[in-house]
DOZAVEX-747666 format. One record per residue: residue number from 1; residue in three letters; chain; x, y negated, z negated of N, C-alpha, C in turn. Coordinates in steps of 0.1 Angstrom, whole numbers. Each point is the difference from the previous one (the first is absolute). Example, Ala and Ser with C-alpha at 12.3 -4.5 7.8 and 13.67 -1.06 7.14 Angstrom:
1/ALA/A/132/57/-78/-9/-12/0/9/-12/0
2/SER/A/-4/-11/7/9/-11/0/-8/-11/-8
***
This chain:
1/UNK/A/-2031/574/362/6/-8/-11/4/-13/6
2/UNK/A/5/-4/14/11/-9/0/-13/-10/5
3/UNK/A/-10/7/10/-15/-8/2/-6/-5/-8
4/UNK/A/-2/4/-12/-6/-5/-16/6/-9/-3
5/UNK/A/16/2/1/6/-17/-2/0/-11/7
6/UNK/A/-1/6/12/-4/-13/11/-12/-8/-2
7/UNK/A/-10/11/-1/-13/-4/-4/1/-13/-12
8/UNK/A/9/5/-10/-1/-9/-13/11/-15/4
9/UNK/A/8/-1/9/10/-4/2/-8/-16/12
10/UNK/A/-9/7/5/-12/-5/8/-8/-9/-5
11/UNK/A/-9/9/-14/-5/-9/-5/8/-11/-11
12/UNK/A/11/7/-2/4/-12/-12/2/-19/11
13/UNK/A/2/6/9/5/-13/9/-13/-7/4
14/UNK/A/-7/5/5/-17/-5/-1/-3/-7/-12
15/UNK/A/3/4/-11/-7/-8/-14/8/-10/3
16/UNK/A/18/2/1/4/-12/1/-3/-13/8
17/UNK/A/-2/10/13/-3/-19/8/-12/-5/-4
18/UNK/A/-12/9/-3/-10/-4/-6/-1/-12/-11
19/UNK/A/12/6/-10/-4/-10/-10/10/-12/3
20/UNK/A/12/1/8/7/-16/6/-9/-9/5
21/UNK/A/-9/10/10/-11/-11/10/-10/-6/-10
22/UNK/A/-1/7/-9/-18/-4/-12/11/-13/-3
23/UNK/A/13/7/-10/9/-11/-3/2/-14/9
24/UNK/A/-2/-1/14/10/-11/2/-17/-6/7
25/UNK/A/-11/7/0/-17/-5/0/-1/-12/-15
26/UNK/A/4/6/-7/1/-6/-13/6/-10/-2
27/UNK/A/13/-5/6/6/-9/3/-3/-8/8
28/UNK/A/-6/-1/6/-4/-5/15/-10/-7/-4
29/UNK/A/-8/6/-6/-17/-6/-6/6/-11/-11
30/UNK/A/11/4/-6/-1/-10/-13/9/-13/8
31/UNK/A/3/3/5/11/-11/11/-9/-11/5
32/UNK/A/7/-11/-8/-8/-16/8/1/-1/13
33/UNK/A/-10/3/13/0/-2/12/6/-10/6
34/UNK/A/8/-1/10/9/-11/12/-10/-11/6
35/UNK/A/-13/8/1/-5/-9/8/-15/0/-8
36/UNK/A/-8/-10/-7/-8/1/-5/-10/-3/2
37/UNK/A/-2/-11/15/-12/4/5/2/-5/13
38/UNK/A/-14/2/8/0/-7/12/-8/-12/1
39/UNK/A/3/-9/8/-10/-12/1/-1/-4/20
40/UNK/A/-16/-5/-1/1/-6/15/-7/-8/-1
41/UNK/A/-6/-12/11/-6/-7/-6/1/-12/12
42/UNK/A/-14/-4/10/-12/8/-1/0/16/4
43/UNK/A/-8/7/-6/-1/12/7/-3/3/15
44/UNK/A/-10/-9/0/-4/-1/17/6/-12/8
45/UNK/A/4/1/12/9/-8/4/-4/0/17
46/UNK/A/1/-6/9/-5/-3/15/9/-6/5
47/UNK/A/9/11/5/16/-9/3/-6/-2/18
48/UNK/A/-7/-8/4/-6/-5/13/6/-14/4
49/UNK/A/12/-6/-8/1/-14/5/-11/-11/-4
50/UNK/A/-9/-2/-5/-9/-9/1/1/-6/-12
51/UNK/A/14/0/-11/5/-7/-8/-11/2/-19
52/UNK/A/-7/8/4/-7/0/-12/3/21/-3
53/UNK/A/7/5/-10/4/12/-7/7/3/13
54/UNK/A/7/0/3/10/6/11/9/7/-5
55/UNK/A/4/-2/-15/12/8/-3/-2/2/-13
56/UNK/A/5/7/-9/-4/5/-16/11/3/-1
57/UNK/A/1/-1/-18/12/2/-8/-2/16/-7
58/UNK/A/11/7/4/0/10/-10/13/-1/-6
59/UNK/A/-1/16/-9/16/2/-10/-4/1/-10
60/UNK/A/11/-1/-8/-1/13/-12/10/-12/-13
61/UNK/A/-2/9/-15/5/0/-5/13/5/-9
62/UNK/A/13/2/1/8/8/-8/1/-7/-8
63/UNK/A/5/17/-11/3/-4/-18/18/0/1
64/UNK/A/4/0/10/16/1/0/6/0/9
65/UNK/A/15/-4/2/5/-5/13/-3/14/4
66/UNK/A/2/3/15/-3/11/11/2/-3/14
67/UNK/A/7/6/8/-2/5/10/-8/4/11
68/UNK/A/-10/-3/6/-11/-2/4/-4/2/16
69/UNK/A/-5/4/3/-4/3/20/-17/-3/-5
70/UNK/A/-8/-15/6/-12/1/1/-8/-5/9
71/UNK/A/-10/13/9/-6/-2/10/-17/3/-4
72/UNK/A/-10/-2/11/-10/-3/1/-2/13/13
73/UNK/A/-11/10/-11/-2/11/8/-17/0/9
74/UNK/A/0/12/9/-11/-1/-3/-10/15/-6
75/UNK/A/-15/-1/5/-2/8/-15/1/16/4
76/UNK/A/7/7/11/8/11/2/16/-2/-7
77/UNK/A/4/-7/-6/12/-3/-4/10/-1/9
78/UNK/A/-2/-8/12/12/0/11/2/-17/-3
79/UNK/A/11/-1/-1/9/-17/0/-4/-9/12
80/UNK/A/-6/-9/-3/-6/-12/12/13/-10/-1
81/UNK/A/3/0/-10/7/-12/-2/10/-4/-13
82/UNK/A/12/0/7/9/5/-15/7/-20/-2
83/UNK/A/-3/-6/-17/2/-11/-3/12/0/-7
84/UNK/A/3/10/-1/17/3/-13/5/13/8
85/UNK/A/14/-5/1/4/19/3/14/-3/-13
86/UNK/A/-1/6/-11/14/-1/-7/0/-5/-8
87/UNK/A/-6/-13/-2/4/-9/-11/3/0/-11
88/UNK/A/9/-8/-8/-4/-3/-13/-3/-9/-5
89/UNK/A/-9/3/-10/-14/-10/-3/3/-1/-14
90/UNK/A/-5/-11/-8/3/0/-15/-9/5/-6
91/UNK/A/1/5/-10/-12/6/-14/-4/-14/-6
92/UNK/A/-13/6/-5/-13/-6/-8/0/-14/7
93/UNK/A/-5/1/13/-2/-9/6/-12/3/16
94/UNK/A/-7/-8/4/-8/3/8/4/-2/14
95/UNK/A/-4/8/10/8/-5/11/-11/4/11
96/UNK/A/-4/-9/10/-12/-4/8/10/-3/18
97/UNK/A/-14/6/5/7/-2/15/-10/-4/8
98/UNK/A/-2/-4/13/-9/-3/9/2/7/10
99/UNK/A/-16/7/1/3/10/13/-12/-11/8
100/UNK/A/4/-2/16/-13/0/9/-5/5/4
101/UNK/A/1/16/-4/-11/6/13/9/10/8
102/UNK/A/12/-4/5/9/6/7/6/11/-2
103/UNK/A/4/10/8/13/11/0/14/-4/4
104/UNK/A/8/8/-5/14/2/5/3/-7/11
105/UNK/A/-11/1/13/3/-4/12/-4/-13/5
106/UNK/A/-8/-6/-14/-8/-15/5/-8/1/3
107/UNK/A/-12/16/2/-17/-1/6/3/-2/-15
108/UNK/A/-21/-9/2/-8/2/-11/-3/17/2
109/UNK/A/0/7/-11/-12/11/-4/-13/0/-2
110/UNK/A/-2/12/5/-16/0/2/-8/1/-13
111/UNK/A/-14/-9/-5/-2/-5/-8/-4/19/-8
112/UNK/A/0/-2/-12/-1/10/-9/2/2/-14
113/UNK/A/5/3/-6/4/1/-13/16/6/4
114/UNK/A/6/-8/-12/16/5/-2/5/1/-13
115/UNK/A/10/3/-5/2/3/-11/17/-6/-4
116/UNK/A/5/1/-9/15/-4/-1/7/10/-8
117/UNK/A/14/-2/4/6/15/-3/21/-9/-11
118/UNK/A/1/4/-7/14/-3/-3/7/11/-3
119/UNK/A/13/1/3/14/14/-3/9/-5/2
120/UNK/A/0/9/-8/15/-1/-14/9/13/9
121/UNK/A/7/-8/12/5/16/8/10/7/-8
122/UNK/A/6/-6/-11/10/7/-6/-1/6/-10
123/UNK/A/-12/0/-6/-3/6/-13/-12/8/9
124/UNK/A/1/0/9/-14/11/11/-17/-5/-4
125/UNK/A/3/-10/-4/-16/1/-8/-11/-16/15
126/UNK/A/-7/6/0/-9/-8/5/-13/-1/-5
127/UNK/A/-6/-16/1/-13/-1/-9/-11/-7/14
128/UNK/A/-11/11/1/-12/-10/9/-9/-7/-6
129/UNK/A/-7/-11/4/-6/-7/-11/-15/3/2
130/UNK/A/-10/1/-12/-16/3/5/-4/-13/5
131/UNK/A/5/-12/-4/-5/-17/7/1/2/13
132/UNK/A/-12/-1/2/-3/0/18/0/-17/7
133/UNK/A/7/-2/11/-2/-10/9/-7/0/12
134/UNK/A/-12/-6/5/-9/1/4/1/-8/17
135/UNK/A/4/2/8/2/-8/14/-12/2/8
136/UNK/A/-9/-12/1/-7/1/8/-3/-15/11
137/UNK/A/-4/3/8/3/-8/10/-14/-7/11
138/UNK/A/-10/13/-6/-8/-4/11/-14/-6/-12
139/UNK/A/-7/-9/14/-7/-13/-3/-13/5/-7
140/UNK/A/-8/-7/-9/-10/7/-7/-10/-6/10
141/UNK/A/-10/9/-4/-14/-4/7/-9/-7/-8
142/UNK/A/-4/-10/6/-9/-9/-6/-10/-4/11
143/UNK/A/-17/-6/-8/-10/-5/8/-3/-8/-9
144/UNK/A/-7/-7/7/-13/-8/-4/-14/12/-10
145/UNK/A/0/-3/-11/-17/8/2/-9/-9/-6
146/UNK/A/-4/-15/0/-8/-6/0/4/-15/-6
147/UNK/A/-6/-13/1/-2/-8/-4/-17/-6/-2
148/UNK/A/-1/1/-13/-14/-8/-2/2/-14/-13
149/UNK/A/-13/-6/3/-14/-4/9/10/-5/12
150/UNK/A/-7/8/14/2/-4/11/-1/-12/7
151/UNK/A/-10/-12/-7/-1/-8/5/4/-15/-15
152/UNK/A/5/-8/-1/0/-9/-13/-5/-16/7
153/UNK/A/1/-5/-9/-6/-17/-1/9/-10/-8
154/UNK/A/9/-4/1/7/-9/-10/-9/-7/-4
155/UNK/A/-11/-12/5/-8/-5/0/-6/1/-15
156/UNK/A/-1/15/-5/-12/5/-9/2/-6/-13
157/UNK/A/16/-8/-1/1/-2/-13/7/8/-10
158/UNK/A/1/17/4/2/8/-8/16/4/8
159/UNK/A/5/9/-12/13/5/7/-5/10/11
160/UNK/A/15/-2/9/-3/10/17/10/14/-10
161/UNK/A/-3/8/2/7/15/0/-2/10/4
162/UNK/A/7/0/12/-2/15/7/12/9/-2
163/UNK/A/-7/12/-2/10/11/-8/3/7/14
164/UNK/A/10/4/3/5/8/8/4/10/-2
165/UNK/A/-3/15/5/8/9/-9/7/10/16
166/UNK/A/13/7/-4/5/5/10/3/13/-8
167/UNK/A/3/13/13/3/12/-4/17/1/4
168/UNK/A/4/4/-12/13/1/9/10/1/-19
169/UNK/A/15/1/1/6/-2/-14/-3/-7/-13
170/UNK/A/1/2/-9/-4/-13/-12/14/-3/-3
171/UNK/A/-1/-16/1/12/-5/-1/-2/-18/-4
172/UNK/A/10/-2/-7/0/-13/-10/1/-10/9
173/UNK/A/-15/-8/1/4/-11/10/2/-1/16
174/UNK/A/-15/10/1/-1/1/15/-3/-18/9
175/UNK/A/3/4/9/0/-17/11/-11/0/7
176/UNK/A/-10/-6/-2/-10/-3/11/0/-12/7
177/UNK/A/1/2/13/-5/-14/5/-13/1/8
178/UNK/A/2/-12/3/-16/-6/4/-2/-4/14
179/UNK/A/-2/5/9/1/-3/13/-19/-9/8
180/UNK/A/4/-14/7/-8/-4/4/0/6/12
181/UNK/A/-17/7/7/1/10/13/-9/-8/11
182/UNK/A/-6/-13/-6/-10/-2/12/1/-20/5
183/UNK/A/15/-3/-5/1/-11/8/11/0/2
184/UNK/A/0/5/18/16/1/6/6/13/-5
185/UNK/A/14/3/4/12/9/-3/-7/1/-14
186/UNK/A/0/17/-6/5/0/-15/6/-7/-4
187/UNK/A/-5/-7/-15/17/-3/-6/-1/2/-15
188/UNK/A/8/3/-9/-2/-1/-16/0/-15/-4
189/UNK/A/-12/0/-9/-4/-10/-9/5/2/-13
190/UNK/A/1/14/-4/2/-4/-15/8/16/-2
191/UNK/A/4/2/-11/8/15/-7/-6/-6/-16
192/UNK/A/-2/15/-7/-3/-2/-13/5/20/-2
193/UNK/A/5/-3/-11/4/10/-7/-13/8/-6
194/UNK/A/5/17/-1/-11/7/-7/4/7/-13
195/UNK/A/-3/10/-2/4/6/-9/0/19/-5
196/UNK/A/1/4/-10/4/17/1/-14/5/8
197/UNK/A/-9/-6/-1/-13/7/0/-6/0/16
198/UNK/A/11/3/8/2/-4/13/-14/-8/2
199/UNK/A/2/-14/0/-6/-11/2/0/-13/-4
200/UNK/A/-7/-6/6/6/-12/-3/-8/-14/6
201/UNK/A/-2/-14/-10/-14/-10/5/6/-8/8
202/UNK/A/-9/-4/8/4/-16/8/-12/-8/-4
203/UNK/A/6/-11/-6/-7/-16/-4/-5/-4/9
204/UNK/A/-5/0/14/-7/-7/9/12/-15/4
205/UNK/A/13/4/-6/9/-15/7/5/3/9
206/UNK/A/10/-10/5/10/2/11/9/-6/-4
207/UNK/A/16/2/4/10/-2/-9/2/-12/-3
208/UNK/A/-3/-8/6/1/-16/-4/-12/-1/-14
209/UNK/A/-10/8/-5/-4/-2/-11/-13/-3/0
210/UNK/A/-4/-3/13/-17/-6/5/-5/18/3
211/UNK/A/-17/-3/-6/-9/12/12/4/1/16
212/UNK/A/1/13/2/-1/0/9/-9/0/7
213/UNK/A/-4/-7/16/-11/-4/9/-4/10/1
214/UNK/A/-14/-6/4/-10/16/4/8/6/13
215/UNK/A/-3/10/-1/6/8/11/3/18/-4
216/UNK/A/5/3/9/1/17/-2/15/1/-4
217/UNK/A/4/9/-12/13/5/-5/0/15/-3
218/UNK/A/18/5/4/-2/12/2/12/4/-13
219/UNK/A/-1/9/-3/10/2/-13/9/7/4
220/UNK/A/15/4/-5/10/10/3/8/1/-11
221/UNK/A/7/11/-3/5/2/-16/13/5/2
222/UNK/A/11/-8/-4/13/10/1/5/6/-8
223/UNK/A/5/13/-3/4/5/-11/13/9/-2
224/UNK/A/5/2/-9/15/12/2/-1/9/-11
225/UNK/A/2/11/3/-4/12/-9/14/1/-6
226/UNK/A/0/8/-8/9/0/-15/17/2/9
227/UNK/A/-1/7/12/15/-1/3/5/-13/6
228/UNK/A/-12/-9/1/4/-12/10/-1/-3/13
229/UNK/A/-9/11/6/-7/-1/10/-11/-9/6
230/UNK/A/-2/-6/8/-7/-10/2/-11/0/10
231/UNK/A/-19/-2/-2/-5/4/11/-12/-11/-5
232/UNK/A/-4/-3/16/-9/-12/-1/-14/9/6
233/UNK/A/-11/-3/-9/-15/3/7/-10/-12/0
234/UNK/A/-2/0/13/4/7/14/9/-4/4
235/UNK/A/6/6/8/10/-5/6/2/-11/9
236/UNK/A/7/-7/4/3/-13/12/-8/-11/-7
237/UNK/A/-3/-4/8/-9/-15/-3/-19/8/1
238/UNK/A/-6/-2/-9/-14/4/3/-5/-11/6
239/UNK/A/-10/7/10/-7/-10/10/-17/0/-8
240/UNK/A/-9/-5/7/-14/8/-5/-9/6/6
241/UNK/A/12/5/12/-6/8/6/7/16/-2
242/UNK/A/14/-4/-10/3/14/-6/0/2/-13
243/UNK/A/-2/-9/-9/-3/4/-17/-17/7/3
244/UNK/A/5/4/-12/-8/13/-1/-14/-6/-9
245/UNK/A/-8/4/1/-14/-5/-6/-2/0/-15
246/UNK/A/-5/-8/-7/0/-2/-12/18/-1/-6
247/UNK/A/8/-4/6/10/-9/-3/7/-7/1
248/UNK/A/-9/-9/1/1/-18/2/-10/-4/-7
249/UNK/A/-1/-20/5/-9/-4/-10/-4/-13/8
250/UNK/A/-10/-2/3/-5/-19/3/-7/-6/-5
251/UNK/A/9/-13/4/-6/-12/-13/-11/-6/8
252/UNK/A/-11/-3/-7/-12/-5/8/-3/-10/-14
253/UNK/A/2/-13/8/-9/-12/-12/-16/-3/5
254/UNK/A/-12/5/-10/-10/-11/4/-1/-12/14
255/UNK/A/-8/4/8/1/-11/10/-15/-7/2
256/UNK/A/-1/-12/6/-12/1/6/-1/-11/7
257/UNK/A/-6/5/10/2/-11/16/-12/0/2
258/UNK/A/-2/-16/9/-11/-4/7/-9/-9/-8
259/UNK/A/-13/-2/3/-6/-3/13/5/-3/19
260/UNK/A/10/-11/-8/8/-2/14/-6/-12/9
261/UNK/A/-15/-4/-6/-7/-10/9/-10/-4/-10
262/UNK/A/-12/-12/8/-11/-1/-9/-9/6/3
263/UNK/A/-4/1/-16/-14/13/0/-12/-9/-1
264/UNK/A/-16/1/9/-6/-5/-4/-6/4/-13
265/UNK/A/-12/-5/-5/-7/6/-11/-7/10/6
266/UNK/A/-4/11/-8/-5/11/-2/8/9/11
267/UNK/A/12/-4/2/5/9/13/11/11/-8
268/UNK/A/5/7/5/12/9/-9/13/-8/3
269/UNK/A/8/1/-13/17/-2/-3/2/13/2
270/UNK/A/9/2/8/9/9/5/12/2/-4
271/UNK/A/5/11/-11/16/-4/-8/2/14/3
272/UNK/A/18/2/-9/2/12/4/8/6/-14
273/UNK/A/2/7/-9/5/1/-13/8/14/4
274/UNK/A/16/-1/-3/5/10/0/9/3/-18
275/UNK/A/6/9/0/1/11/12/-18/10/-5
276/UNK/A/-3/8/7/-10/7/5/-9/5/-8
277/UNK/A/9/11/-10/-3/6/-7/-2/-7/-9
278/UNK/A/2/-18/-8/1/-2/-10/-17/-2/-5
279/UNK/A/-6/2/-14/-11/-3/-1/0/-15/-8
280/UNK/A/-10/-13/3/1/-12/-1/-16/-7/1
281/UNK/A/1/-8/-12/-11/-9/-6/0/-15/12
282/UNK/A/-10/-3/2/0/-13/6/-14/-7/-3
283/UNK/A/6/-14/1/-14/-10/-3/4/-10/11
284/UNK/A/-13/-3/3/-1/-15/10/-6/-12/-10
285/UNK/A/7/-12/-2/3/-12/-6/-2/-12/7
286/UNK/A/-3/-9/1/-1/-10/5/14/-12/-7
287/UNK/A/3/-7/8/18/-4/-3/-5/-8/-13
288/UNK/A/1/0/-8/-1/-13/-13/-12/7/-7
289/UNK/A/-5/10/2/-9/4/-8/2/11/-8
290/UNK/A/-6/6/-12/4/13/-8/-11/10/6
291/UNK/A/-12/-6/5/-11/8/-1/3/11/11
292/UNK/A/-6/13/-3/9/12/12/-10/0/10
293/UNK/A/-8/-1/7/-5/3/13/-1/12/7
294/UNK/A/7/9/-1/1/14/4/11/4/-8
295/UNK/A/-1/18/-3/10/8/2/2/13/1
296/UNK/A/13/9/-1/-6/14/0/11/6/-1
297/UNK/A/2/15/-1/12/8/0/2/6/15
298/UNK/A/11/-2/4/5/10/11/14/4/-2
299/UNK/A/1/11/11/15/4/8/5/-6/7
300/UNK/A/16/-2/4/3/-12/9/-3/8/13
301/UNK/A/2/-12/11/-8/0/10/2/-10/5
302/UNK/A/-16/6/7/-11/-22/5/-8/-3/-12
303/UNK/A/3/-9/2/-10/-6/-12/-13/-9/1
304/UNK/A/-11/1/7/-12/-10/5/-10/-7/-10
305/UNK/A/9/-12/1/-9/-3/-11/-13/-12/3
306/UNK/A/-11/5/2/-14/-15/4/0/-9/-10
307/UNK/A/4/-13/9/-6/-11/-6/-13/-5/-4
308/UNK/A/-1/-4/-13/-18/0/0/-4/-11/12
309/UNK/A/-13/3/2/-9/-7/10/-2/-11/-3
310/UNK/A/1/-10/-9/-1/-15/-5/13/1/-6
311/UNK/A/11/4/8/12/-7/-8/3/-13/12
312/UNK/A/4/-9/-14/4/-13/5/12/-2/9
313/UNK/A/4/-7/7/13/-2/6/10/-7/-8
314/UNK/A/11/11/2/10/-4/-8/14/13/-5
315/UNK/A/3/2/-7/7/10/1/0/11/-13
316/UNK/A/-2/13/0/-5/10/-7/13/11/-3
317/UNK/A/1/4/-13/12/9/3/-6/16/-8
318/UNK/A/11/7/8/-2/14/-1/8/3/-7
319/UNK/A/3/4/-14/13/5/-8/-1/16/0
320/UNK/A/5/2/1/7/19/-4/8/2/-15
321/UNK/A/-4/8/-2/10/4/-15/0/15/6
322/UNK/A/14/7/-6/-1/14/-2/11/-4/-11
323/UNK/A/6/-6/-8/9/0/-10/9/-13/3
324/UNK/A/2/2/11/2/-16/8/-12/-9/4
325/UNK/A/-2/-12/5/-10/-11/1/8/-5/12
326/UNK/A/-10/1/10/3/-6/15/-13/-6/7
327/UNK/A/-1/-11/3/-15/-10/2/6/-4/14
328/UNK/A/-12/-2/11/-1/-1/12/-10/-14/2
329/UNK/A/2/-11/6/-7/-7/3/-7/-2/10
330/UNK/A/-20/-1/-3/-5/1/14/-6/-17/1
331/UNK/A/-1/-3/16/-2/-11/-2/-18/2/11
332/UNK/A/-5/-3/-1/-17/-5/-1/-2/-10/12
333/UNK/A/-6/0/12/3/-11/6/-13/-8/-3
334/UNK/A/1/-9/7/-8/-12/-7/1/-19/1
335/UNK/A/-4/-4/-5/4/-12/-2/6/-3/-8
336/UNK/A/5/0/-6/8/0/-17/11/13/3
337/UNK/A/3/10/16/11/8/-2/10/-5/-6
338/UNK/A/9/5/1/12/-8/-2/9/2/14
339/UNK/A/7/-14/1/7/-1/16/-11/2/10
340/UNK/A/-13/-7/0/-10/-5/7/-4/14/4
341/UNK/A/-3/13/-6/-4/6/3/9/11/4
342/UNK/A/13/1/-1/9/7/3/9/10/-14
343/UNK/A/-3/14/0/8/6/-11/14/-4/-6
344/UNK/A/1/-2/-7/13/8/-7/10/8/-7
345/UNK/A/-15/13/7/7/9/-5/10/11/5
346/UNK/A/6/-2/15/8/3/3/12/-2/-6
347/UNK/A/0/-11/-12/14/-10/-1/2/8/-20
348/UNK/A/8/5/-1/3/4/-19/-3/-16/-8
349/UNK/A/-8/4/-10/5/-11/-10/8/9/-14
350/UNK/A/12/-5/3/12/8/-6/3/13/9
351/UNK/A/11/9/5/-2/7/10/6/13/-10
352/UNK/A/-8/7/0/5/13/-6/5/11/5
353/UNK/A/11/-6/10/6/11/9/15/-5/-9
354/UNK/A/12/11/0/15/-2/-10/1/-12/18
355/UNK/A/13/-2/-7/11/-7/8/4/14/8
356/UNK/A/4/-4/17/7/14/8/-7/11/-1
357/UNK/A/-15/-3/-3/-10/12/3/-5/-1/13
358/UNK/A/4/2/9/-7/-5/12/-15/8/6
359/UNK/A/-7/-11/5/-12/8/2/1/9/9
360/UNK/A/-12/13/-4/2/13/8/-7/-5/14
361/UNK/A/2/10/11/-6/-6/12/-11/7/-3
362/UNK/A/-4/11/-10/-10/11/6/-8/-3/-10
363/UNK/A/-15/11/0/-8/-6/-14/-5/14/-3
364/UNK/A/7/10/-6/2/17/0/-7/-6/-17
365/UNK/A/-11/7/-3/-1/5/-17/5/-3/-2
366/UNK/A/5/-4/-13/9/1/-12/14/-9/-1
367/UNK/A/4/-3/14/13/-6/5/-5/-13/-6
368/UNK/A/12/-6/-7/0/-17/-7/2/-8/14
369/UNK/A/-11/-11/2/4/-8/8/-1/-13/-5
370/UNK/A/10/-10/8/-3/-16/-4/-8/-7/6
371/UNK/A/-14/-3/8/-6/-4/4/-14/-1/-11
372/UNK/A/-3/-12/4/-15/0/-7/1/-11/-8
373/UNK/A/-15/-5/-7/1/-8/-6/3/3/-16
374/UNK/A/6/5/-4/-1/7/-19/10/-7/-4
375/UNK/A/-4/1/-14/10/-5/-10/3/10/-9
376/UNK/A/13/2/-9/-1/18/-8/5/-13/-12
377/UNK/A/-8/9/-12/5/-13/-11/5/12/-10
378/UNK/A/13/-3/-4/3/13/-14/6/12/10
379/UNK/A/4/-2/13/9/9/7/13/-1/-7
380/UNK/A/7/18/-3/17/-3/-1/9/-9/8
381/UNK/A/8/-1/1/14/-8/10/1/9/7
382/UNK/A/5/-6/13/-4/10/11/13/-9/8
383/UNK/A/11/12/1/14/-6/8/0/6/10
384/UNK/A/14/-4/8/2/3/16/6/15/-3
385/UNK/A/5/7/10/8/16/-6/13/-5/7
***
């Protein structure tokens, strides 16, 4: 009998706490929350010193004055770093702090995910927040993976655009610069901005606003991924003996050199048309005349072109077209030469080398040189770097 009551005495007390706890669940839920949200901002942040996201704002909002302890956990829920111990804070108002990266003891923390925590020690209640803060620190990886057309012409008339594209972050307003590799020390010539589509063009200028001179350029791209890390491809200064193939670019203008002396009649003009690869129309003309005398298609090179057998003494010119027009003067010896029999065609009429292009020593394919007798008519502006 006295066990039966116990039993009942048991359970009546069970319904009760039951229905206090459902009760004060019910209250709790309909209760305007203390703290209404969390905020941080950037999420990713690279507290490394190097002055760009080193530190982020987080914190919270209350709906009412409170009492407050708030720290920055990590995602085991252990305290890295406590910003409030106690406070009181005013209601319906927002309240923002700056963390860098650090603990209790002044290290940075190791990069990871963290989380933020506020309590209310006197009402026992503590709130973690799901807004994650993102600390990361180390440098993205980036390359080169190509620039084309490998080779351009300002000359042509047309716009220069070489697309460069790199593997590495997408990010607003990547940096490329433009490194000259084959006269003297590296040095940059130019920077041009890219865009989301990790890439980005270069105009054929140099920063002063002129084409840049023929010669060899090597590209490099700097970029910072979303926490503000910062990494250059390739790295250091590229040489061209360390950029990597197919990412760079050289400018080669139309050339063409020679004779260099007088040719008799029926003997060969001896010229030389770079760069190498290009394909190119030519006619032999007599100076004051329209009538063509020869012509033909070739690849640059040598160019040998026979004088006819009853050409007169006097002086004969060789023009080149590939999109540009560059004419070579041959001179005929004779009585009627000109300068008693002595060429002039070692000497430019008009000299179609830029200002501070200096002539190359060597005569490699393709390489722009300033020697010879040519003229380039309808070439772009052609500045120092």
């Amino acid at each position: 009998m006295q066990s039966s009551r116990l039993v009942r005495v048991v359970f009546a007390v069970l319904v009760l706490v039951t229905a206090g706890a459902f009760v004060l669940t019910q209250v709790l839920k309909t209760e305007m929350p203390v703290v209404l949200r969390f905020a941080v901002g950037p999420i990713y942040f690279s507290p490394n010193g190097d002055g760009t996201r080193d530190r982020t704002r987080i914190g919270f909002d209350l709906s009412e004055p409170a009492e407050v302890s708030f720290s920055v956990i990590d995602m085991d829920g252990n305290e890295v770093r406590e910003l409030l111990d106690d406070r009181e804070l005013a209601g319906d108002a927002k309240h923002r702090f700056a963390w860098d990266g650090r603990d209790d003891e002044g290290d940075v923390v190791p990069d990871g995910v963290y989380r933020m925590r506020v309590v209310r020690r006197k009402e026992g209640r503590r709130l973690d927040s799901f807004k994650e803060i993102v600390l990361d620190t180390t440098p993205p990886r980036v390359a080169l993976r190509s620039a084309a057309p490998g080779v351009v012409d300002p000359s042509r008339g047309k716009r220069v655009a070489v697309r460069v594209r790199y593997r590495g972050p997408s990010t607003r307003g990547p940096e490329f610069r433009v490194w000259r590799t084959d006269d003297g020390p590296p040095r940059i010539v130019d920077r041009f901005r890219g865009d989301e589509t990790r890439s980005g063009v270069w105009n054929g200028r140099v920063i002063s606003g002129d084409y840049a001179v023929d010669g060899d350029y090597a590209f490099q791209v700097r970029v910072r991924d979303r926490a503000g890390n910062e990494a250059l491809g390739p790295p250091g200064r590229p040489t061209a003996q360390t950029a990597r193939p197919r990412t760079g670019a050289a400018v080669r203008r139309l050339t063409l050199e020679g004779p260099g002396g007088v040719v008799s009649a029926g003997s060969l003009a001896r010229l030389r048309v770079g760069p190498t690869a290009r394909r190119f129309d030519w006619e032999l003309t007599r100076l004051g005349s329209r009538r063509t005398l020869k012509q033909g298609t070739r690849h640059g090179g040598r160019l040998l072109v026979r004088l006819p057998d009853d050409a007169r003494s006097g002086v004969y010119v060789v023009r080149v077209r590939s999109r540009g027009v560059l004419e070579s003067r041959v001179a005929v010896g004779g009585e009627g030469a000109p300068g008693g029999g002595r060429t002039r065609a070692g000497r430019r009429s008009g000299d179609s080398r830029a200002r501070g292009d200096a002539p190359r020593p060597d005569d490699r394919p393709g390489r722009a040189r300033a020697g010879g007798a040519a003229r380039s008519r309808g070439a772009g502006p052609r500045g120092p770097t």
